[in-house]
N, C-alpha and C positions, 0 to 999 in steps of 0.2 A: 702305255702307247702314246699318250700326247692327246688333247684337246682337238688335234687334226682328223682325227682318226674317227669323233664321236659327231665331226661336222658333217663327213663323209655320211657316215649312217643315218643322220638327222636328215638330210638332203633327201637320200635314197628313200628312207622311211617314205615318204610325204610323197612324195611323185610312184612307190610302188602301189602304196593304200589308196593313193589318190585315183592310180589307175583298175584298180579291182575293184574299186566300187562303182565307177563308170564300166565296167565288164558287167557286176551285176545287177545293174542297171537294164542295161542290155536283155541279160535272161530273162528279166521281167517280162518283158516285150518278146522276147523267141518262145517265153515258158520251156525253156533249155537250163538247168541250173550244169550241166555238161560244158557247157563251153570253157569254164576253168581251167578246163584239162590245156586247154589251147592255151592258155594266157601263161602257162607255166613257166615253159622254153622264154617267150616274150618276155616274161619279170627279168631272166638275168642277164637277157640282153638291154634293156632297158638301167640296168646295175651298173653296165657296161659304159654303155653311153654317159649318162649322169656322172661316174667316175672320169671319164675322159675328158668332159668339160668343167669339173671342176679344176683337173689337172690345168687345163687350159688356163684357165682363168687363173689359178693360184702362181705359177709361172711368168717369170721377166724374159722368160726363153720355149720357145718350144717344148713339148713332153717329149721327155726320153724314151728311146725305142724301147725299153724295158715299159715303162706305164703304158706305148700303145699295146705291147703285146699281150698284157695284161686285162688290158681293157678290150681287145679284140678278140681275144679266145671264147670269152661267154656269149659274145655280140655273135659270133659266127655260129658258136653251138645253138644259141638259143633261139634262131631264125630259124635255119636248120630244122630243126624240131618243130617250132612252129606251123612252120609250113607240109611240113608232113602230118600233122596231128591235125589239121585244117582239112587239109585234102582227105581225110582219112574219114572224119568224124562230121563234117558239114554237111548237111541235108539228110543225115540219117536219125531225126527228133532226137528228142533227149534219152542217154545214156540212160539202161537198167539199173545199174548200181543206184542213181539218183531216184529214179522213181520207188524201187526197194525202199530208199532210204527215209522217203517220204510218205510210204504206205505202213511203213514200223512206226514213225511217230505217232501215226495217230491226230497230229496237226491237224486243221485247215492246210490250204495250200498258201495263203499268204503269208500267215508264222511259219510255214517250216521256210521258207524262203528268208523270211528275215533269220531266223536262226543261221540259213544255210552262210548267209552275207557274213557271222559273226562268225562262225565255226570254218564251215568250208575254204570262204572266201580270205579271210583277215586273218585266217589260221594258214594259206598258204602263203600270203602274203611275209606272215614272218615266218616262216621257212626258207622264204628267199632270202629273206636279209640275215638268216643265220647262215645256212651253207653260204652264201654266196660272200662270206667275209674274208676268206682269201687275196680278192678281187679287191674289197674296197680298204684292207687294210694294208694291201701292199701297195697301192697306187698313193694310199694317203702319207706312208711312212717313206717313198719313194727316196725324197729328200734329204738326206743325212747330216748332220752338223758336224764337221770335221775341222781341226786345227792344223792352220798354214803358217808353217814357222816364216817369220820375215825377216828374220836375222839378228843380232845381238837382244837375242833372250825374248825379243818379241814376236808375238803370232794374230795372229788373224781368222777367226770362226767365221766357217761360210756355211750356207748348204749346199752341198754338189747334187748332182740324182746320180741313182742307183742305173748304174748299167746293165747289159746282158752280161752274164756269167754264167757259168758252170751248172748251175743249179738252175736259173732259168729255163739253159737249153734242154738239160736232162726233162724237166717239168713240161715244155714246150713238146719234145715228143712225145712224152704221156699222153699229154691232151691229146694228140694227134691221132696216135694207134685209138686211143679210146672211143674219137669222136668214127672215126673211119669203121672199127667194130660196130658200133648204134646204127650208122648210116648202112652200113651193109646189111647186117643183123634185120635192121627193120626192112630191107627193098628186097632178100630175102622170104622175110615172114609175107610180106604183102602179094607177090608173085603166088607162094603156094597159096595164102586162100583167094585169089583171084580161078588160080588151077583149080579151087574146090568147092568154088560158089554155086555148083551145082549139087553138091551133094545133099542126098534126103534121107539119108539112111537112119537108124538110130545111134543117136548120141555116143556112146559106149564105146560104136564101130568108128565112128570118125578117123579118116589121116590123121598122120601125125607126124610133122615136120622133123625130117634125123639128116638133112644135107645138109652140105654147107657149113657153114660157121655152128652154125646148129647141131653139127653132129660132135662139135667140140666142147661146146657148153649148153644147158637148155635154155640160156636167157644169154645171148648174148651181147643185145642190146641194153640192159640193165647193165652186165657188165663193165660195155662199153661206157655207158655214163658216169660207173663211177670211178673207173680206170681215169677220164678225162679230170674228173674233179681231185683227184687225188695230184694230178698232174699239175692242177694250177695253182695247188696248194703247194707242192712241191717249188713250183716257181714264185712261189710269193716268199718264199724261207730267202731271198736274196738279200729280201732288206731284215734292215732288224726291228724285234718283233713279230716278224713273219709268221712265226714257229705257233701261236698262241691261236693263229686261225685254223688249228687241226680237228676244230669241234665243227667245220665247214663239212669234209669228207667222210667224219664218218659219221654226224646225221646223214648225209645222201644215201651213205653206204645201209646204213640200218633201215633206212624207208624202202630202199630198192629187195635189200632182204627179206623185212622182216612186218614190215606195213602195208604198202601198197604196191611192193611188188614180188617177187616169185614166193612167199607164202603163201598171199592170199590169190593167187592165180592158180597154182597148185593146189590149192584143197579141194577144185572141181575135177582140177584135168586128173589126175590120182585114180578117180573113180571111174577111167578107162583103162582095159587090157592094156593095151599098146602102149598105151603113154604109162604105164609102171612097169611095161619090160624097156620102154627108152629111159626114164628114171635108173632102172641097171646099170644099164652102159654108157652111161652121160652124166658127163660132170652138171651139177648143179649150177655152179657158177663160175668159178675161175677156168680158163679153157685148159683143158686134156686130152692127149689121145684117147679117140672112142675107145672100151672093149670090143 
């Protein structure tokens, strides 16, 4: 891929890790090691930006509409999210999982924090910079070196940028449908438990969300997310080398699976009636007609 492509990364590197450790920083002072979850979205926006000003600055000309689109798809997703994980998750103390996770160590609470900075923190941090290679390796490779014949037998090597094509646009509305799935998917989810913030029943009996997008897949926010990433991978295959960033989409896709998302969300909810007769008649994951 070119010495370009590993400037991009170095760049990104330093300004993602740079900013997760000022995040947890933070948690120190909140005593929240939760807030990550918010800074997730933020990392590939943040990918975004730092790719487009590199583009900038590397450029005798303006970035090609292909590099902003590139560089604006994660910017958009990952505020987006942001901002809904913010609203969602602020002022309700630190996340269970994390106190869990901190009552299994066995830790003091200072080490398991430090721990949490290397593992948690610096572990997510290159997550981002692996899915999120799509983004920085099509912006970087954006420039092609092509041969302009000048006429008797001689030519001239320039770099041109990669335009929109075929493949961009098909990629472009991936992201789109995908991001529009999550966004709905989660306003959705949030409306029913605002509808069920009352309930005291026992656990077991709880609702169980089957409208909506929801009654097409049971995670359809997951889905949406990785529908989008696959899109922008898709749109990065315009230039060459594109193609090598396909370990972007499906680590997302296997986290959203099989990590930290509908597995381990599912091993609780299972253990209700309702939600294993909606497990029946609902797709897992890619959307279906209900049964």
């Amino acid at each position: 891929m070119g010495m370009i492509a590993l400037v991009y990364l170095a760049h990104i590197a330093v300004i993602i890790f740079g900013s997760i450790s000022v995040v947890w920083l933070i948690s120190l002072l909140m005593r929240d090691a939760s807030i990550i979850d918010i800074f997730w979205g933020f990392g590939f926006a943040l990918v975004g930006v730092v790719c487009l000003y590199l583009a900038s600055e590397r450029a005798t000309v303006s970035p090609s509409a292909y590099v902003w689109l590139m560089g604006l798809m994660p910017i958009l997703w990952g505020l987006r999210l942001t901002l809904y994980l913010a609203k969602r998750n602020l002022g309700h103390g630190e996340d269970g999982r994390y106190i869990a996770m901190r009552k299994r160590s066995g830790m003091t609470e200072m080490a398991w924090r430090m721990r949490a900075l290397l593992t948690i923190y610096w572990g997510q941090g290159l997550l981002i910079l692996i899915v999120s290679a799509p983004v920085w390796i099509a912006i970087a490779m954006s420039r092609v070196q092509r041969d302009v014949p000048l006429g008797d037998g001689a030519q001239l090597t320039e770099a041109l940028p990669t335009q929109i094509g075929l493949l961009a646009i098909i990629g472009a509305l991936m992201w789109l449908v995908g991001v529009l799935f999550e966004a709905v998917g989660d306003a959705q989810l949030a409306a029913f438990l605002k509808r069920n913030a009352d309930y005291d029943g026992p656990y077991e009996d709880k609702p169980v969300l089957d409208t909506g997008l929801w009654a097409w897949t049971r995670h359809p926010n997951y889905f949406g997310n990785a529908l989008l990433w696959w899109g922008i991978f898709v749109a990065a295959c315009q230039v060459p080398w594109g193609w090598v960033s396909i370990f972007g989409p499906i680590i997302m896709t296997l986290l959203l699976l099989r990590v930290s998302g509908r597995d381990l969300l599912e091993r609780k909810l299972k253990k209700r009636p309702a939600y294993r007769d909606y497990v029946e008649r609902t797709s897992s994951f890619i959307p279906k007609p209900p049964k």
